[in-house]
N, CA, C and O atoms as CSV, one atom per row, in Angstrom:
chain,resi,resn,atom,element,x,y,z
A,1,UNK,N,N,-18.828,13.518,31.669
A,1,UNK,CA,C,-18.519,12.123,31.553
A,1,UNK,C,C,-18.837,11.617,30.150
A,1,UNK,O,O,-18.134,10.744,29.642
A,2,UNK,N,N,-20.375,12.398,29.210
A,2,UNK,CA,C,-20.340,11.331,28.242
A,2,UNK,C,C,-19.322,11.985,27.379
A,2,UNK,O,O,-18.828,11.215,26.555
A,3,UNK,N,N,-18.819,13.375,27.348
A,3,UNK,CA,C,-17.756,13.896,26.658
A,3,UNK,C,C,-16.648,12.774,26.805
A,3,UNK,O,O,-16.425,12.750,25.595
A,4,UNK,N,N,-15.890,11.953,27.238
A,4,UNK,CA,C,-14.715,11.061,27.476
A,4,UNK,C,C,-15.527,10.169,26.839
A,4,UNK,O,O,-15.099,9.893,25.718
A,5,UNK,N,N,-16.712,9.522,27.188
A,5,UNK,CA,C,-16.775,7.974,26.987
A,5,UNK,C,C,-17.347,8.265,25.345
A,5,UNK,O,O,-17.264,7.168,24.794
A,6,UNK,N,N,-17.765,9.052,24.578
A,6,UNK,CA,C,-17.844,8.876,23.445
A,6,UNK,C,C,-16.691,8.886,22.671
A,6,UNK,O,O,-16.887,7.969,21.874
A,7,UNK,N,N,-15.677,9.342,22.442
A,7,UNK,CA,C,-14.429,9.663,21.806
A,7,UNK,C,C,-13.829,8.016,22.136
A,7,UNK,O,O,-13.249,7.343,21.284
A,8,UNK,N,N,-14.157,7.480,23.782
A,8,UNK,CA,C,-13.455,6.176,23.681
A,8,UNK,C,C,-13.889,5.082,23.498
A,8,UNK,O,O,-13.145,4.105,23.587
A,9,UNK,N,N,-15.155,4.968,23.208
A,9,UNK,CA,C,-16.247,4.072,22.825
A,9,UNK,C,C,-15.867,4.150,21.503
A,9,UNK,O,O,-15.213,3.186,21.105
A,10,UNK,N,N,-16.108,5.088,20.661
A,10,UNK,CA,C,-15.573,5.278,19.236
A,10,UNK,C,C,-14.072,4.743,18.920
A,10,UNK,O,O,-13.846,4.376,17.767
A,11,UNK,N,N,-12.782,4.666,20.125
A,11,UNK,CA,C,-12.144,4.708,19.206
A,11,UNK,C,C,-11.628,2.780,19.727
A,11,UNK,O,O,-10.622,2.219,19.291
A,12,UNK,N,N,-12.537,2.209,20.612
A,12,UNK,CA,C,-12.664,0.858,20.926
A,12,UNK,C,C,-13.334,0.414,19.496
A,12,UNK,O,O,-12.790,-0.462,18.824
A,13,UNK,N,N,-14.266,0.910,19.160
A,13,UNK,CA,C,-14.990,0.206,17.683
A,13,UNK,C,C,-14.005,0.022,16.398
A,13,UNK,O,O,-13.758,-0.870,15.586
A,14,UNK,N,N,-13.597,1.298,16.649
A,14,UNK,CA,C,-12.298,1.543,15.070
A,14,UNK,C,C,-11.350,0.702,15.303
A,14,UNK,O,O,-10.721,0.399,14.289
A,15,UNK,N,N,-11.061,0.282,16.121
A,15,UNK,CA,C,-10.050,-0.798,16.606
A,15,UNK,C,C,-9.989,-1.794,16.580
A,15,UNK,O,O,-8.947,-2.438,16.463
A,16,UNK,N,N,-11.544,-2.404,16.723
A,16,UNK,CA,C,-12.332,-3.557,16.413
A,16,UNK,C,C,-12.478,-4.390,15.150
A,16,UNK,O,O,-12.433,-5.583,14.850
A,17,UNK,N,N,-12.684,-3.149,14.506
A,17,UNK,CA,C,-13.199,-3.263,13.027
A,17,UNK,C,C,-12.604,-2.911,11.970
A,17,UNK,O,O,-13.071,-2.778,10.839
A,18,UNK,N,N,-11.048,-2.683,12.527
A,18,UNK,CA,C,-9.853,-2.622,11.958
A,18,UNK,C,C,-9.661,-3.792,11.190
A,18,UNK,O,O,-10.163,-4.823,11.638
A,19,UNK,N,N,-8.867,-3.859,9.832
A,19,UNK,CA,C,-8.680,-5.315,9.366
A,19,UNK,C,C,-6.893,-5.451,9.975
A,19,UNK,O,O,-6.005,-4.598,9.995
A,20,UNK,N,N,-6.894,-6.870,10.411
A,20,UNK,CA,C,-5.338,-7.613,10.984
A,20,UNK,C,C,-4.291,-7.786,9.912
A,20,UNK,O,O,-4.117,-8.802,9.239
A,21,UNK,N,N,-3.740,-6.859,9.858
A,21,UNK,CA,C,-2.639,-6.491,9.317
A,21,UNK,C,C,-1.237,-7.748,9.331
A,21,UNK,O,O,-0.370,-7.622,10.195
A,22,UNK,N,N,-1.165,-8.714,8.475
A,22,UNK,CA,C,-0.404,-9.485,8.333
A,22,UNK,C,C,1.101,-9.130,8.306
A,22,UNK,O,O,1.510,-8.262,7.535
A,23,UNK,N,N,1.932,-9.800,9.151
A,23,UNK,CA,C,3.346,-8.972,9.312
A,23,UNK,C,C,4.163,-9.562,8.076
A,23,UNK,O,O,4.249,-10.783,7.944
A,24,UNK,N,N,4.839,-8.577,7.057
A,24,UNK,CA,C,4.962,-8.396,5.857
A,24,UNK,C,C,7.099,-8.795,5.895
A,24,UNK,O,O,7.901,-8.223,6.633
A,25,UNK,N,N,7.461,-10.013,4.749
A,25,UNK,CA,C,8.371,-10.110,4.447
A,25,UNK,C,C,9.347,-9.390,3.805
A,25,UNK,O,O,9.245,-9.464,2.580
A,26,UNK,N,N,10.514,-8.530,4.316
A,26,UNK,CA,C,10.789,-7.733,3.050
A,26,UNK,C,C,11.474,-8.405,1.911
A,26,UNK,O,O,11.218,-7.880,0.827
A,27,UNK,N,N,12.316,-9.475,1.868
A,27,UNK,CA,C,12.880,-10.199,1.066
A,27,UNK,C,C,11.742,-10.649,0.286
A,27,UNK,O,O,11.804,-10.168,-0.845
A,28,UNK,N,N,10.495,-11.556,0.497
A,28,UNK,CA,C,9.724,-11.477,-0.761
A,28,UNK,C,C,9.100,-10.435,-1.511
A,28,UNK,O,O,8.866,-10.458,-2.719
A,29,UNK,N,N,8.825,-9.430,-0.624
A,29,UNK,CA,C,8.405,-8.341,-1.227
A,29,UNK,C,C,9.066,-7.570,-2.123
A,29,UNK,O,O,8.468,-6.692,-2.744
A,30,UNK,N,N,10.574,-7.849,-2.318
A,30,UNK,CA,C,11.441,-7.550,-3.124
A,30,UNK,C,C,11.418,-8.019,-4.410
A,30,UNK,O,O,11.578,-7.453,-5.491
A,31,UNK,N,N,11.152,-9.344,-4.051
A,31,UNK,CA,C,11.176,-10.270,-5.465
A,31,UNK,C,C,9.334,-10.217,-5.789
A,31,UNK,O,O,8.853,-11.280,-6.182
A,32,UNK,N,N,8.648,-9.360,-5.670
A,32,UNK,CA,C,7.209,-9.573,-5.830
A,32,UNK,C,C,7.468,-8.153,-6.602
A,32,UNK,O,O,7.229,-8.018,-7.802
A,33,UNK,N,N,7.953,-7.173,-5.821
A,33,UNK,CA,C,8.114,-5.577,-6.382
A,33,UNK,C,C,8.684,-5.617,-7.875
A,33,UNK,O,O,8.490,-4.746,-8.723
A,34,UNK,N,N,9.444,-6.823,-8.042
A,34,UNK,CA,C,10.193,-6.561,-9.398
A,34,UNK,C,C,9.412,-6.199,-10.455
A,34,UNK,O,O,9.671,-5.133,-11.014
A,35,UNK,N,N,8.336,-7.000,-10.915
A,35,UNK,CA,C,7.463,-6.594,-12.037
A,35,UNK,C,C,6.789,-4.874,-11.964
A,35,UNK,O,O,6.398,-4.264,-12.960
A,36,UNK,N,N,6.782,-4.315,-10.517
A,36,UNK,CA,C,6.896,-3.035,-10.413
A,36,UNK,C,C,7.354,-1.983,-10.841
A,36,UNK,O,O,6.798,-0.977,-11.280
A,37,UNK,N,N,8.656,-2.310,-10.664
A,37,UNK,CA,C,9.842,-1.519,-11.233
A,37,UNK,C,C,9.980,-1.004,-12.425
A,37,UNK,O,O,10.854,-0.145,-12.542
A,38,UNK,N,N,9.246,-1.342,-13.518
A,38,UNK,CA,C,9.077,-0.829,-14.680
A,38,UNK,C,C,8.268,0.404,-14.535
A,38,UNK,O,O,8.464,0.925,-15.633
A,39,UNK,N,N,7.663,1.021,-14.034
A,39,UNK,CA,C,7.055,2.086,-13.328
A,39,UNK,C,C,7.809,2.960,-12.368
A,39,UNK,O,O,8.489,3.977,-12.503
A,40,UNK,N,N,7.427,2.162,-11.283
A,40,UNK,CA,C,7.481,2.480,-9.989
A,40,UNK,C,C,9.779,2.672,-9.606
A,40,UNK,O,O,10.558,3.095,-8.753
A,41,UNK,N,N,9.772,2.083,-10.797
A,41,UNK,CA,C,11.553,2.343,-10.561
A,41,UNK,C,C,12.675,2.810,-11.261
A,41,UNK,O,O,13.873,2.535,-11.192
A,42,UNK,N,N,11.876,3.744,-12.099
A,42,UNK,CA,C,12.288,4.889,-13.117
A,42,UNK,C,C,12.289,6.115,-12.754
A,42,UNK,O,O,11.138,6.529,-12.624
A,43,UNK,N,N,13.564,7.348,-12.397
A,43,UNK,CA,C,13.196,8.246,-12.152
A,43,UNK,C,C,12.618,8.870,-13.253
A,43,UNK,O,O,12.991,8.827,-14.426
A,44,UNK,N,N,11.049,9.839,-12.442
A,44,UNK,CA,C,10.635,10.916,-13.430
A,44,UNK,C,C,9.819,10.564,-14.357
A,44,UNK,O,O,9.340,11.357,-15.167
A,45,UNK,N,N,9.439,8.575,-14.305
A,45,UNK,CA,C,8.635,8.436,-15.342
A,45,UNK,C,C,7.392,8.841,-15.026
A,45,UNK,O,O,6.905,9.078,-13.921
A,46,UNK,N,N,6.705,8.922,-16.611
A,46,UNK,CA,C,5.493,9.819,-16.391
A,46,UNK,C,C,4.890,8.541,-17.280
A,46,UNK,O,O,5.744,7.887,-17.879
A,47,UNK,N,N,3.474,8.116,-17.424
A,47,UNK,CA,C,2.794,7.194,-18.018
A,47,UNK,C,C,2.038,7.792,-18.866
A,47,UNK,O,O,1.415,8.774,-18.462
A,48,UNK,N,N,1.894,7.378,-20.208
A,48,UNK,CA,C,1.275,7.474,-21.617
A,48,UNK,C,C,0.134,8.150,-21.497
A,48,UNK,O,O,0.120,9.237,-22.073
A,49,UNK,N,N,-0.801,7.842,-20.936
A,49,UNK,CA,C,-2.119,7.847,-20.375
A,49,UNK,C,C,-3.115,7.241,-19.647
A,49,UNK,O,O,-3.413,6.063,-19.846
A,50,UNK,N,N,-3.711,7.987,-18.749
A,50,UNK,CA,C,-3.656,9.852,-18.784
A,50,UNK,C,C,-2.045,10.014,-18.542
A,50,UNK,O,O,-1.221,9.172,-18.185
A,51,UNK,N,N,-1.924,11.112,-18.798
A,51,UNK,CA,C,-0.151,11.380,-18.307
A,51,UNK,C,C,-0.202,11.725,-17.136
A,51,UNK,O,O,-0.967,12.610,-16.754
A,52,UNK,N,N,0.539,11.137,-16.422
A,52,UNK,CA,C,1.015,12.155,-15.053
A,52,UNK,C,C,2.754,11.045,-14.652
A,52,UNK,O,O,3.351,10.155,-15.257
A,53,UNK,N,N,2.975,11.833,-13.243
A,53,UNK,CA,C,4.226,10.894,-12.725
A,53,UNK,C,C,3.713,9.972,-12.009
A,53,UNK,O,O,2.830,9.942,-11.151
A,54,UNK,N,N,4.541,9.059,-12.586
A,54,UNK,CA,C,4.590,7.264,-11.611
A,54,UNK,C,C,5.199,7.864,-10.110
A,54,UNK,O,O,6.188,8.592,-10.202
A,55,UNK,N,N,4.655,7.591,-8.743
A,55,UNK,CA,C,5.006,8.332,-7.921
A,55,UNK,C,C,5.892,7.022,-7.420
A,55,UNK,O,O,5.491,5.859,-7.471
A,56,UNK,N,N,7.417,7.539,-6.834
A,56,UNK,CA,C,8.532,6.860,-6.015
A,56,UNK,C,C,7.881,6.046,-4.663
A,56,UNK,O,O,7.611,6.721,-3.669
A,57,UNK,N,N,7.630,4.534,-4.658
A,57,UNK,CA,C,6.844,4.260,-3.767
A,57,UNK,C,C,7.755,4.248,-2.363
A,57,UNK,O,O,7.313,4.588,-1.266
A,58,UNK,N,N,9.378,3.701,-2.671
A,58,UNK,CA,C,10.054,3.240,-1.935
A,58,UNK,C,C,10.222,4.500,-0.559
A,58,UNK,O,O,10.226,5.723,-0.698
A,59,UNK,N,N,10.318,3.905,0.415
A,59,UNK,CA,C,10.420,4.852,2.256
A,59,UNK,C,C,8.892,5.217,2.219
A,59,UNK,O,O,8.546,6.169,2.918
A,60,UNK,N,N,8.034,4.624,1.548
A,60,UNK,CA,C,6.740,5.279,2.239
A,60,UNK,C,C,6.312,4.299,3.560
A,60,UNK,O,O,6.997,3.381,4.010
A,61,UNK,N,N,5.293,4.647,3.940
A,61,UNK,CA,C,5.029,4.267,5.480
A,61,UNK,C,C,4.157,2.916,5.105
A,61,UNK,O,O,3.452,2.767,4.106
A,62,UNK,N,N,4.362,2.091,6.033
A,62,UNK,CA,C,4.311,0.562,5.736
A,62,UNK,C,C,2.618,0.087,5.574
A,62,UNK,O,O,2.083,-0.807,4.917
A,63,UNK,N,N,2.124,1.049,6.423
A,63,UNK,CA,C,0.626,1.098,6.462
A,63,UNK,C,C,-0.219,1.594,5.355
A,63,UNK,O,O,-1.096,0.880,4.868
A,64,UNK,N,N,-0.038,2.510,5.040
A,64,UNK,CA,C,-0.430,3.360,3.596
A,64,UNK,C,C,-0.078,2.213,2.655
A,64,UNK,O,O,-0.950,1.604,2.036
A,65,UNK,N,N,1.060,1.969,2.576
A,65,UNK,CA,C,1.425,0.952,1.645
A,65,UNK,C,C,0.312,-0.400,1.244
A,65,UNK,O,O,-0.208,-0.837,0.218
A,66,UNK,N,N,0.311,-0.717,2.616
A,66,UNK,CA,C,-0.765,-1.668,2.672
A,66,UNK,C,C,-2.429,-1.225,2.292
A,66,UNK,O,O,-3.171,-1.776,1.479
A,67,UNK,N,N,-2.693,-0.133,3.109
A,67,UNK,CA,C,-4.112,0.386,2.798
A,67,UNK,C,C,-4.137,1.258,0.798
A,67,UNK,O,O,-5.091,1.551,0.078
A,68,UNK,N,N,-3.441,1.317,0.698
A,68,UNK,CA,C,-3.251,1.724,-0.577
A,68,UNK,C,C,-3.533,0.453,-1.555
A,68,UNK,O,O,-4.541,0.579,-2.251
A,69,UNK,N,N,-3.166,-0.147,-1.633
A,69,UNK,CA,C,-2.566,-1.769,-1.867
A,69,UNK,C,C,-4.012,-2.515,-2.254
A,69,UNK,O,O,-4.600,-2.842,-3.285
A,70,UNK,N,N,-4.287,-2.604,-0.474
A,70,UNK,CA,C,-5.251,-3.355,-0.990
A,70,UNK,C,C,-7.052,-2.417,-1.204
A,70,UNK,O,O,-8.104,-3.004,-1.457
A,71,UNK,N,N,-6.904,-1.036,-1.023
A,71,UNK,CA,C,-7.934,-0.457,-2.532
A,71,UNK,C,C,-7.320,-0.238,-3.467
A,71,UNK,O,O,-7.437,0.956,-3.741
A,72,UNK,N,N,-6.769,-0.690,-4.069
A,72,UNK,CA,C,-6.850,-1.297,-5.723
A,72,UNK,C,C,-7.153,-2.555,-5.774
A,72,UNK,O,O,-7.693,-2.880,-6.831
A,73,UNK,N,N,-6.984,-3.471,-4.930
A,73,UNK,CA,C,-7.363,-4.756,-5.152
A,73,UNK,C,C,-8.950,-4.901,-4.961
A,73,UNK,O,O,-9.744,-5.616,-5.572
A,74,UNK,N,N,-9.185,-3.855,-3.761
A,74,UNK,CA,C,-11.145,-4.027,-3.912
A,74,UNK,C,C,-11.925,-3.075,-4.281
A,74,UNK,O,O,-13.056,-2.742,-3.927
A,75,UNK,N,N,-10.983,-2.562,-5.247
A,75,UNK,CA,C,-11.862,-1.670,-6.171
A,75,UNK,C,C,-11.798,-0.253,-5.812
A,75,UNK,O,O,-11.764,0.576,-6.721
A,76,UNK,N,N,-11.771,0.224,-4.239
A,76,UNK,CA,C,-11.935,0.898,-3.636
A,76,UNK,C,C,-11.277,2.819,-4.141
A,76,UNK,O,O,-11.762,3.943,-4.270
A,77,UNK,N,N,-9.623,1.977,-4.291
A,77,UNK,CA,C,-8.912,2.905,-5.122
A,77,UNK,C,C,-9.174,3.025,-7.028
A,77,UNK,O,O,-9.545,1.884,-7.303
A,78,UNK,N,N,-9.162,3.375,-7.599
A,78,UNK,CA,C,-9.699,3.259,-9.282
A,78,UNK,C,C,-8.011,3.420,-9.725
A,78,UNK,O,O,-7.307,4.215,-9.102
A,79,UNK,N,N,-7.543,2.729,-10.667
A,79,UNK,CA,C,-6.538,2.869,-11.277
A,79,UNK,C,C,-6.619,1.714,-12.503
A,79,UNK,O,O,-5.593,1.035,-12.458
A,80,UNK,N,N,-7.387,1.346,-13.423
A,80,UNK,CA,C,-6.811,0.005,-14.173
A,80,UNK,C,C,-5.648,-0.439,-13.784
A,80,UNK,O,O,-5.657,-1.460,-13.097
A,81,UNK,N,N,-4.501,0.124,-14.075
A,81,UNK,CA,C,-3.307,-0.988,-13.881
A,81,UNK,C,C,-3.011,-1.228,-12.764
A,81,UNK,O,O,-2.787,-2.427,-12.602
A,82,UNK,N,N,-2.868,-0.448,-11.627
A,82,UNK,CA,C,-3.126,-0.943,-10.243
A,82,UNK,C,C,-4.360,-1.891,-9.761
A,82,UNK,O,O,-4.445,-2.952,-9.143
A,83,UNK,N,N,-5.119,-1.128,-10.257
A,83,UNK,CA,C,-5.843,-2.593,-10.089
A,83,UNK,C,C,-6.159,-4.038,-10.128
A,83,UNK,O,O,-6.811,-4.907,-9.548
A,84,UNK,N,N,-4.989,-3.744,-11.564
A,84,UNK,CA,C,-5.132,-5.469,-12.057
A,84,UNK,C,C,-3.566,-6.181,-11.294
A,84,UNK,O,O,-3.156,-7.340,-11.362
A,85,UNK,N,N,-3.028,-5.121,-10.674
A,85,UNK,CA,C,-1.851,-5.609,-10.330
A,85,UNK,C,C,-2.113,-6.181,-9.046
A,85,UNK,O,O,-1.804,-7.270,-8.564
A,86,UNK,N,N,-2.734,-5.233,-8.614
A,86,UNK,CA,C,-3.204,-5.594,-7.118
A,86,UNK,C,C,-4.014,-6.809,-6.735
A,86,UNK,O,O,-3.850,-7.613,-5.818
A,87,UNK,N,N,-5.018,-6.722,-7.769
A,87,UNK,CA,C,-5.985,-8.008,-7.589
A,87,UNK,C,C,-5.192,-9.551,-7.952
A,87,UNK,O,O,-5.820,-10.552,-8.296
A,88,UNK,N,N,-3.665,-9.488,-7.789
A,88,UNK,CA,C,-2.887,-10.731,-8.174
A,88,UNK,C,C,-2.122,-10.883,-7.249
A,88,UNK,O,O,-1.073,-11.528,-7.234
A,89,UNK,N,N,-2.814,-10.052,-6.092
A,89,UNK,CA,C,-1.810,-10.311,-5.056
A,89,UNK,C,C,-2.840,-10.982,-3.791
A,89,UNK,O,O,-4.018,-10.626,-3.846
A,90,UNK,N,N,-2.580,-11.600,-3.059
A,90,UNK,CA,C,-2.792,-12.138,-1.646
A,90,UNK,C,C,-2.577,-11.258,-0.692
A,90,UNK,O,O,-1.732,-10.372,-0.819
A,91,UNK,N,N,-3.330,-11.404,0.391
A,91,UNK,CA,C,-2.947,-9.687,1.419
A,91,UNK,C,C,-1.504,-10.143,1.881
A,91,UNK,O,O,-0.784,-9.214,2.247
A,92,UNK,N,N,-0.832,-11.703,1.939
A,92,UNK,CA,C,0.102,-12.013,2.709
A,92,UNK,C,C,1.415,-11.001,1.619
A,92,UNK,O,O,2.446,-10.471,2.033
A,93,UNK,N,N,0.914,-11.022,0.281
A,93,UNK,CA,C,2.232,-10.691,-0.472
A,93,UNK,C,C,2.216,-8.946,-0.522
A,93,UNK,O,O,3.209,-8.297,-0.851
A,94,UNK,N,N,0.712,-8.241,-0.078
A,94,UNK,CA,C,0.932,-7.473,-0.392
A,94,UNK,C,C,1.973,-6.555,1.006
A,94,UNK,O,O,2.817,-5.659,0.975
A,95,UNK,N,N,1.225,-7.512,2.287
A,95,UNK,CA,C,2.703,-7.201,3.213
A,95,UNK,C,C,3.419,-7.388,2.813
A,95,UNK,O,O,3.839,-6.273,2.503
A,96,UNK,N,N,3.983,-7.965,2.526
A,96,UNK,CA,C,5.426,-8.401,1.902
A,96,UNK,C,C,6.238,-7.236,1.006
A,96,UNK,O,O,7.377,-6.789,1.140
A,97,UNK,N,N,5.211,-6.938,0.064
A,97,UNK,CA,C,5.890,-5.754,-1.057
A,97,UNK,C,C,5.758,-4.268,0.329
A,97,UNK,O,O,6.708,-3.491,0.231
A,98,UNK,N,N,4.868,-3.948,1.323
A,98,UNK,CA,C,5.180,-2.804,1.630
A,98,UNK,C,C,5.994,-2.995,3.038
A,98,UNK,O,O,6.485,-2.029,3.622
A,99,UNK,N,N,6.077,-4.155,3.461
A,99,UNK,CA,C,7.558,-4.797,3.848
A,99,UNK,C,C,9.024,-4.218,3.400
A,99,UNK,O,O,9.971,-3.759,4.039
A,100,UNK,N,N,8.767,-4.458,1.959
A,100,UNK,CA,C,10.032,-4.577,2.098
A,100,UNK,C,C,10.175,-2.910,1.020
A,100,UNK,O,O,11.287,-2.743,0.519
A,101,UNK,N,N,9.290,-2.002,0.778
A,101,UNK,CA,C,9.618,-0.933,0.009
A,101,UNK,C,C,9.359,0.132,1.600
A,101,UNK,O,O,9.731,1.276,1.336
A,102,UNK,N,N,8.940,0.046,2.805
A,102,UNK,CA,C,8.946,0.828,3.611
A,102,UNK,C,C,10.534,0.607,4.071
A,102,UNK,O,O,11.063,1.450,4.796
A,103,UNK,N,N,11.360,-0.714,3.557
A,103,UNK,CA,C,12.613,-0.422,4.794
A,103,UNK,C,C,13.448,-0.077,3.731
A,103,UNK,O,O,14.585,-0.542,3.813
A,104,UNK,N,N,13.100,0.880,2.374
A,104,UNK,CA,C,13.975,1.665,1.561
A,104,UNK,C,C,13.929,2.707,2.082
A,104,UNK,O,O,13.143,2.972,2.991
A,105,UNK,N,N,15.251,3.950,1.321
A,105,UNK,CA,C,15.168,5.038,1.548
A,105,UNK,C,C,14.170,6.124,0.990
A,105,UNK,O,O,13.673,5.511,0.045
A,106,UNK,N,N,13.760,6.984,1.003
A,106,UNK,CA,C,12.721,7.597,0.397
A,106,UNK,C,C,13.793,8.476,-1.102
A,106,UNK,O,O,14.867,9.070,-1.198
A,107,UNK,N,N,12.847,8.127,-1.866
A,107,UNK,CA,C,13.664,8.574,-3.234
A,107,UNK,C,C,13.449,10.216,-3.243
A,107,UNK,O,O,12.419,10.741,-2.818
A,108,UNK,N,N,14.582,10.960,-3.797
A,108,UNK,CA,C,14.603,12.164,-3.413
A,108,UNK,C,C,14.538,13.010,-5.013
A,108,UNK,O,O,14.541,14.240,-5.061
């Protein structure tokens, strides 16, 4: 018995203490993504430094989007420019941007 009730006791807490996920616009998130796009909407671009590739955000999963999102905004994720991008957003807009880049196709 406590084999069952720990796994569901645990997964009542995670559930709890989940943060409420604001349901995300894709039309503003479109017009929020634009300043993005200089990055995020170039195939193959790679950034100055450090170098690596700007990764294709568009068809990713709406959640990631969001949990991604907002660690850069609390620090959580490390990126300077994500960070400062992020921290200019409101959680309402940052639904919004993975709103509306989850109902793209995934760039190939």
């Amino acid at each position: 018995m406590k084999r069952i009730l720990l796994p569901a006791a645990s997964l009542v807490l995670a559930l709890a203490t989940a943060p409420a996920f604001a349901k995300g616009d894709p039309e503003k998130g479109k017009a929020l993504f634009y300043t993005c796009t200089g990055c995020h909407g170039i195939a193959d671009y790679k950034n100055a430094y450090p170098t690596y590739r700007v990764p294709k955000v568009g068809g990713q999963n709406e959640a990631y989007l969001v949990a991604a999102l907002t660690g850069y905004k609390t620090g959580d994720r490390e990126h300077p420019t994500m960070q400062a991008q992020a921290e200019s957003f409101s959680d309402q807009e940052i639904a919004d941007i993975a709103a509306y880049l989850s109902s793209l196709k995934p760039a190939k």
